[in-house]
C-alpha positions as CSV (number, residue, x, y, z in Angstrom):
1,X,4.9,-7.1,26.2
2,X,4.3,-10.6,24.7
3,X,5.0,-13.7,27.5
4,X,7.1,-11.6,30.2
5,X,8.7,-13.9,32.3
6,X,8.0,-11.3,35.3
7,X,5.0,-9.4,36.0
8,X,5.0,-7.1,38.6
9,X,1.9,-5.4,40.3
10,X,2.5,-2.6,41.4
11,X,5.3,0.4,41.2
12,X,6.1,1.6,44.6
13,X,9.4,1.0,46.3
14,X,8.6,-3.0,46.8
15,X,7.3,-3.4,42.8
16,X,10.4,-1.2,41.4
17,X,13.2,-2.3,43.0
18,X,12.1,-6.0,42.4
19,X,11.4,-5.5,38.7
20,X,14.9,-3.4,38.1
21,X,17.1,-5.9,39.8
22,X,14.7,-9.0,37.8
23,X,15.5,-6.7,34.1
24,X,19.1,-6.2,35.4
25,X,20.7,-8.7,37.1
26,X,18.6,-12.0,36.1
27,X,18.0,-10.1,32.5
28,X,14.3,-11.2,32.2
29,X,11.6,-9.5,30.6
30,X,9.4,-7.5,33.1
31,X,5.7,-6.4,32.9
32,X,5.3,-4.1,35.4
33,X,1.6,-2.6,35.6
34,X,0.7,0.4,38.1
35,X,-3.2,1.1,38.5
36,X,-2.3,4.6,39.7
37,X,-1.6,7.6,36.9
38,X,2.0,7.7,37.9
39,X,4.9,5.8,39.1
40,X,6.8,6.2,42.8
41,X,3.1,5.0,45.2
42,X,2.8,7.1,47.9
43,X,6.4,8.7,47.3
44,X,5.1,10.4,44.3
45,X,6.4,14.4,44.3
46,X,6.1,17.0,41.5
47,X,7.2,20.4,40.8
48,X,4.9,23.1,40.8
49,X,4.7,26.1,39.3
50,X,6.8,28.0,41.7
51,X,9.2,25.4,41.2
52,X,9.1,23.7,44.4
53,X,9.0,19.6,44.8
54,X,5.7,19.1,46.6
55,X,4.9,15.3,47.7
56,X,1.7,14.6,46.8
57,X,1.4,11.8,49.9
58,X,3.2,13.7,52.3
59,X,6.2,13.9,53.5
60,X,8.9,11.4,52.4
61,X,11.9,11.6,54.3
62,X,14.7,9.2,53.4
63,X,16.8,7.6,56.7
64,X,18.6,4.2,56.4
65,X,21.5,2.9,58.6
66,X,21.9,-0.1,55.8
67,X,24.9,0.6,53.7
68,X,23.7,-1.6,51.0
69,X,20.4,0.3,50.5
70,X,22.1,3.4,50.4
71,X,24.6,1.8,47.9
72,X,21.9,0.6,45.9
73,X,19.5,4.0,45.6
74,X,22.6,5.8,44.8
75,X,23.0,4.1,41.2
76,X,19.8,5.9,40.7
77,X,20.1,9.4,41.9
78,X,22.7,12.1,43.8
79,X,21.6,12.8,47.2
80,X,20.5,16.6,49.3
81,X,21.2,15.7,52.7
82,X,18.8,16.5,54.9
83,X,18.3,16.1,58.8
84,X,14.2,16.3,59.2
85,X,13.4,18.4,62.1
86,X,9.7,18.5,64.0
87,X,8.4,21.3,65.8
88,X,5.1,20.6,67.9
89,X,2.5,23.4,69.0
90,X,1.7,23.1,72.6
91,X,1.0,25.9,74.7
92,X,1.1,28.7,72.6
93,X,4.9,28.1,71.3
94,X,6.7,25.7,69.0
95,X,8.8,23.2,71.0
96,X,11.2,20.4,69.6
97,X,9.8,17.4,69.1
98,X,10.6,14.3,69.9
99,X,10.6,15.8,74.0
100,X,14.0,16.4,75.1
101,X,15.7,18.6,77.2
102,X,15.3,21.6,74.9
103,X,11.8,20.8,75.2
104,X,12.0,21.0,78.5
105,X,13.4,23.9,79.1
106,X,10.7,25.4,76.9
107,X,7.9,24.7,78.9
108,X,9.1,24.8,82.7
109,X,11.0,27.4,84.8
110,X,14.5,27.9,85.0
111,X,14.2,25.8,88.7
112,X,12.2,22.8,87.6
113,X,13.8,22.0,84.6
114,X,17.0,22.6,86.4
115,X,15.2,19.8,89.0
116,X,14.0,17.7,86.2
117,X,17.5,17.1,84.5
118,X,18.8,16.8,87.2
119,X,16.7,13.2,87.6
120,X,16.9,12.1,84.7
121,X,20.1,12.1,84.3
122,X,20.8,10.3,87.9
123,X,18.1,7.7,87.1
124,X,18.6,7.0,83.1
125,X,21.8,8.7,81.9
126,X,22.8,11.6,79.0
127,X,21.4,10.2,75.4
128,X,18.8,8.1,77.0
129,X,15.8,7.6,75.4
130,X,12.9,6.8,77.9
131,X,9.6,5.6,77.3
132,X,6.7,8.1,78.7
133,X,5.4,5.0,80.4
134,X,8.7,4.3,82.1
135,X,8.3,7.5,83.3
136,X,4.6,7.6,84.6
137,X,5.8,4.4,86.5
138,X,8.5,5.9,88.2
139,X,8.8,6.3,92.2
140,X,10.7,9.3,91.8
141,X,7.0,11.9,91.4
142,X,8.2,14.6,89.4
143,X,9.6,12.0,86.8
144,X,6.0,10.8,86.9
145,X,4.4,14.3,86.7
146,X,6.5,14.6,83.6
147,X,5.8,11.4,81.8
148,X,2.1,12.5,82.6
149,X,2.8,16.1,80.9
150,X,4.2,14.7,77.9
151,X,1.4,12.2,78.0
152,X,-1.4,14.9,78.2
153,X,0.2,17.5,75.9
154,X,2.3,15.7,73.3
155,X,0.7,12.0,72.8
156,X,-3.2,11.2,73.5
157,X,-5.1,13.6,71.6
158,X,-2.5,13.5,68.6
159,X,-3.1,9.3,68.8
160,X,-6.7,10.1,69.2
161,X,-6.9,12.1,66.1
162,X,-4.1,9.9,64.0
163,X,-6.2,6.5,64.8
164,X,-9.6,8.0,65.4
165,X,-9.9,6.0,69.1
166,X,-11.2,6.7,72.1
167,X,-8.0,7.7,74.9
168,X,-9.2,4.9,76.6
169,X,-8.3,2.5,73.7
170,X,-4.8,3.4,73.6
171,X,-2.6,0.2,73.8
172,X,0.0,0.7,76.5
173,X,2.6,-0.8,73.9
174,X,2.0,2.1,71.7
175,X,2.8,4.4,74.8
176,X,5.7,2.9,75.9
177,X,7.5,3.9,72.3
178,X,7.0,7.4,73.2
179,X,10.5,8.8,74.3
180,X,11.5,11.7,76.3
181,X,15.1,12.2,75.2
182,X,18.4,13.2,77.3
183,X,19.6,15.2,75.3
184,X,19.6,18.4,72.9
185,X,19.6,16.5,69.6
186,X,16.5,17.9,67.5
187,X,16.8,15.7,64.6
188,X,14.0,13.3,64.6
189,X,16.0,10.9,62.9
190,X,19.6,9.5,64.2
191,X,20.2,7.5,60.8
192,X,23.9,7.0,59.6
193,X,22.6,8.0,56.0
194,X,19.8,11.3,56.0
195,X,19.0,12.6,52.4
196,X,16.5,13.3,50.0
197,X,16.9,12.1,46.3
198,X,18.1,15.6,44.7
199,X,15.8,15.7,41.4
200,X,13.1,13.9,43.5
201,X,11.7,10.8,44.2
202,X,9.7,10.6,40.9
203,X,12.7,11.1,38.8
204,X,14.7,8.1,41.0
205,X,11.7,5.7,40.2
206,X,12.3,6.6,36.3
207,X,15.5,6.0,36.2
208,X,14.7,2.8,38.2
209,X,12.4,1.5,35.7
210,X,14.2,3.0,32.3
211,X,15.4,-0.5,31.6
212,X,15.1,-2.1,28.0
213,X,13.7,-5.2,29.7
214,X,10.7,-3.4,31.5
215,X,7.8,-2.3,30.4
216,X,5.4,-0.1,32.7
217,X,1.7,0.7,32.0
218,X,0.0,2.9,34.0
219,X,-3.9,3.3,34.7
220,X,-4.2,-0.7,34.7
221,X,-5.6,-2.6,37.5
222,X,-3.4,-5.5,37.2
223,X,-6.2,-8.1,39.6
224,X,-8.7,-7.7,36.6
225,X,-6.1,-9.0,34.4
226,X,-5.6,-12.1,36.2
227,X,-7.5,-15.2,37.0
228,X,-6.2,-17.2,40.0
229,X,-7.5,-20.9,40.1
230,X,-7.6,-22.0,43.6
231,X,-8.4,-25.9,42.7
232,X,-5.2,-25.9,40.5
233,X,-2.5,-23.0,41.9
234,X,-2.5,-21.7,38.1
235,X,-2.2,-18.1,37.1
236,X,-3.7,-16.9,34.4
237,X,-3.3,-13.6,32.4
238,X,-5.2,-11.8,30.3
239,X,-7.1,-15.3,30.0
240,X,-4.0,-17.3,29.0
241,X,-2.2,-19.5,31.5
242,X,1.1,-17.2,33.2
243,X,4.0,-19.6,34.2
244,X,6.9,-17.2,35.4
245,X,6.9,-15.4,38.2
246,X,3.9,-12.9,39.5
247,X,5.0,-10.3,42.1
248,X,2.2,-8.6,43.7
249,X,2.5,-5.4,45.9
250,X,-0.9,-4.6,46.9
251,X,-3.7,-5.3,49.0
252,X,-4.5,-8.9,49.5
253,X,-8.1,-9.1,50.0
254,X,-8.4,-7.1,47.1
255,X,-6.5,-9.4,45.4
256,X,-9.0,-12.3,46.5
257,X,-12.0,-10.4,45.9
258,X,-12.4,-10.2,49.8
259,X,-13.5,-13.1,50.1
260,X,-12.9,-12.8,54.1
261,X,-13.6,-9.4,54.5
262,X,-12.0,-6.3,54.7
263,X,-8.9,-5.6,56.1
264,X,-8.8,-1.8,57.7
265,X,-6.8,1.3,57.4
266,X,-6.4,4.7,58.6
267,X,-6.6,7.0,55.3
268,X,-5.3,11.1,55.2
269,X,-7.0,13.9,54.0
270,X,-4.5,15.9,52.5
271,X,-5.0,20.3,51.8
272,X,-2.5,21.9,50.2
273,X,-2.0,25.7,50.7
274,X,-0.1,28.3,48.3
275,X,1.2,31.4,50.7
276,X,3.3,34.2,48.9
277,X,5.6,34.6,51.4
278,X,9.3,33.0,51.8
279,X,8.1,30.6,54.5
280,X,5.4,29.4,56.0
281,X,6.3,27.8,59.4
282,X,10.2,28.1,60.9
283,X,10.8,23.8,60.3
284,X,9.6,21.5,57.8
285,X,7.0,19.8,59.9
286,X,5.0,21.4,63.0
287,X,2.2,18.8,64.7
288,X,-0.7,19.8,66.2
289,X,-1.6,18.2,68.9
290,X,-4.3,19.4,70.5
291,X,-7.3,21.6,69.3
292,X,-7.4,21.2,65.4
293,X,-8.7,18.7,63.7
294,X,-5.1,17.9,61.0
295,X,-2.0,16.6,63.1
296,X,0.5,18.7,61.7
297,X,1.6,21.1,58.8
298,X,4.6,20.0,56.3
299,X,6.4,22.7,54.4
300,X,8.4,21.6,51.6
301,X,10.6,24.3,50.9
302,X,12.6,23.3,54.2
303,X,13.4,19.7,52.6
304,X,14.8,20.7,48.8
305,X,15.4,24.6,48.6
306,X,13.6,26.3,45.6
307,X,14.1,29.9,44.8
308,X,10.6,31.2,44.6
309,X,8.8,34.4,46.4
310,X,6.0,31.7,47.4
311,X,5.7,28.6,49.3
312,X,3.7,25.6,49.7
313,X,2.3,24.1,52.7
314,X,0.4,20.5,53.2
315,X,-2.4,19.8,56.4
316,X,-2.8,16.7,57.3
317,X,-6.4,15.3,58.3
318,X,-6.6,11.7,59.2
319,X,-9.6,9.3,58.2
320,X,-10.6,6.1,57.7
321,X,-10.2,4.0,54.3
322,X,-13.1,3.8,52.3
323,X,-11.9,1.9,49.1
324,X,-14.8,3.2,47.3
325,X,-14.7,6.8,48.3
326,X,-12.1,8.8,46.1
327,X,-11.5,11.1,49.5
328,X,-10.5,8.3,51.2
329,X,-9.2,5.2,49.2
330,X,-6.0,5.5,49.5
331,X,-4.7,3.2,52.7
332,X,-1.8,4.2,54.8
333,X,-1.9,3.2,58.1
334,X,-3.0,-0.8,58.6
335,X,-5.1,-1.4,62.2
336,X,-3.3,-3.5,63.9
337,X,-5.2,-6.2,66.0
338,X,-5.6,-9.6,66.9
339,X,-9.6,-9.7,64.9
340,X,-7.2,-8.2,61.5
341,X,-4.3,-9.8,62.6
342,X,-6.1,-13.1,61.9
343,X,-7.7,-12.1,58.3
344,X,-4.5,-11.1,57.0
345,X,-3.4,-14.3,58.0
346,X,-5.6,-16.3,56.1
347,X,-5.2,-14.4,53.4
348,X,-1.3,-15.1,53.2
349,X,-2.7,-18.8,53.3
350,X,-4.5,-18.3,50.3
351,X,-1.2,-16.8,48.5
352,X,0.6,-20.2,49.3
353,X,-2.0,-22.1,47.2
354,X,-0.4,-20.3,44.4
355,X,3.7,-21.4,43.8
356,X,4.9,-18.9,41.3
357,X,3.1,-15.9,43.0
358,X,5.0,-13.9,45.6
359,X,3.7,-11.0,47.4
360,X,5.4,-8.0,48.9
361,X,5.5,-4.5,50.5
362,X,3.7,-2.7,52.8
363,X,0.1,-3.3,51.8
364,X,0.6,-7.0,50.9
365,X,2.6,-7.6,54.1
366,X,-0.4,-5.7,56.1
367,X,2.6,-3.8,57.9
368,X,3.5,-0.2,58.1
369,X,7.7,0.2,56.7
370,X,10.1,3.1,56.2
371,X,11.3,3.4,52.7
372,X,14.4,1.5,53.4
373,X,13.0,-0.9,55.0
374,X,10.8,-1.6,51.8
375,X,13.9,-1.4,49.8
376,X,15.9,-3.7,51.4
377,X,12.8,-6.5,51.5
378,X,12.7,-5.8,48.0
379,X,16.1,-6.8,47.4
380,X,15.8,-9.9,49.6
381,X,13.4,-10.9,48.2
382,X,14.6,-11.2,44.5
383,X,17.6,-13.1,46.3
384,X,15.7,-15.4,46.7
385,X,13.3,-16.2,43.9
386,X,16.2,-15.1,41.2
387,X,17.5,-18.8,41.5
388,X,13.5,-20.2,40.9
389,X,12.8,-18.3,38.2
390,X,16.8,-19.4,36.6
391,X,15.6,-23.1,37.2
């Protein structure tokens, strides 16, 4: 595309959504380049050869109670509903996850659970949810006992193995969003809206992007096609001088050559499994806890049905990001603190240098968002630059 008035970097949920509503609504012309082989980031699935839609990053799971995401994905695609369900392995059986009072009655007597209801109920109410560290606070000390149980068998070692920390290292706050749950709910998600795109989250990104106005390349880097001059605030791509507006959905020290360093992630190792058998494992997702080293299998026949006399299963092991190691270089989880915190903020300092470039998403915002969450930042976002770019 010659002199696109919008280049986008990046086609995840963030780059997208920001380039369909730029090519649709503000009818400009939109470059939108996508280092990876394929469109859709992380949400990226496939069908195999057994005809079933395996993600390639894991499971994606779509919950929104924002009417006007909703509104807006469904221009794009139909809908399976789907209400995700998590089992957890802890001692020796499969038990609801998040803990509630099915849970509970899974793992103590008739008499104590009878006990244990029986408190929580007088002290927090039907359809609470309470933080484990409510619990280990409590006077009452069987509430305690039990905030300590879930603790021991549910949390730590799944945190240790998801963050690679020592127990010790834990931050209360991340403890104290651990609920037990008063009730016998098992979905994992309470969103209005639960569903899963029906022909697939790749095929909702194409439609996304099929657009006369856009124009996608794949397998391009788009940072070594620009040239940002920090004396001046200019742009420039492919060596000539870029006036419209840049969007940029990736990593910002990458973008600045990390000039201040690093910032960290957790990474996932992920091993996929071919079993010919109906299913694998009696929910979508099981976590493991405890003794092995992946946190928990996903099963993808559970989420979209396919008719096939085999199934495919996905571990997960997590790691840390190595950007240079093809194992690990994909980032997912950012690592949150005060030292990162800090670098990430400088970096956004250097983005302001820079008027007509805008940065957005999960790896540019150095946060961690659900789908609609990404969506809907997506869409406020071209709110407000769609008057800038007009002027």
């Amino acid at each position: 595309m010659i002199n696109p008035d919008v280049i986008v970097i990046g086609a995840g949920f963030s780059g997208a959504v920001i380039a369909e509503r730029f090519a649709t609504v503000a009818n400009k012309k939109v470059l939108v380049l996508e280092q990876r082989e394929h469109i859709a980031g992380n949400c990226y699935d496939y069908k195999n050869e057994d005809g079933i839609l395996v993600h390639r990053y894991g499971p994606h799971l779509f919950h929104t109670n924002k009417q006007h995401v909703w509104d807006y994905l469904s221009q794009f695609t139909d809908w399976h509903c789907y209400e995700h369900k998590v089992l957890s392995r802890v001692d020796n059986q499969l038990v609801p996850l998040p803990f509630n009072l099915n849970t509970l009655d899974c793992l103590y007597s008739v008499e104590d659970a009878r006990k244990l209801k029986a408190l929580l109920f007088e002290n927090y109410g039907e359809g609470q949810k309470v933080p484990i560290l409510t619990l280990k606070n409590s006077s009452e000390p069987l509430l305690r006992q039990l905030g300590q149980t879930v603790y021991d068998k549910f949390f730590v070692n799944y945190t240790v193995k998801q963050w690679g920390c020592a127990p010790e290292d834990i931050s209360p706050e991340v403890t104290a969003r651990v609920p037990v749950v008063i009730s016998r709910d098992n979905r994992y998600f309470h969103d209005f809206f639960q569903a899963i795109p029906a022909q697939g989250y790749s095929e909702l990104f194409k439609r996304m992007l099929a657009h006369s106005n856009i124009e996608l390349v794949l397998n391009c880097d788009g940072t070594q096609r620009l040239s940002l001059n920090r004396d001046t605030g200019k742009i420039y791509f492919d060596g000539r001088r870029f006036d419209g507006q840049l969007v940029y959905t990736g990593m910002l020290d990458g973008l600045f050559s990390y000039t201040h360093g690093e910032l960290p992630y957790r990474s996932l190792k992920f091993v996929y499994e071919r079993h010919k058998k109906a299913f694998y494992q009696p929910a979508t997702t099981v976590n493991y806890p405890n003794e092995e080293a992946f946190t928990r299998i996903t099963e993808f026949k559970h989420i979209l049905p396919a008719e096939s006399d085999y199934t495919v299963i996905v571990k997960e092991y997590p790691q840390n990001f190595v950007r240079h190691d093809p194992e690990r270089d994909i980032p997912y989880y950012p690592i949150f603190n005060q030292k990162n915190t800090k670098s990430h903020d400088i970096y956004q300092g250097l983005v302001r240098q820079f008027p007509n470039m805008t940065v957005l998403g999960r790896l540019a915002d150095y946060k961690y968002y659900n789908m609609d969450d990404a969506v809907d930042n997506a869409l406020k976002c071209f709110d407000r630059l769609n008057g800038a770019v007009d002027d």
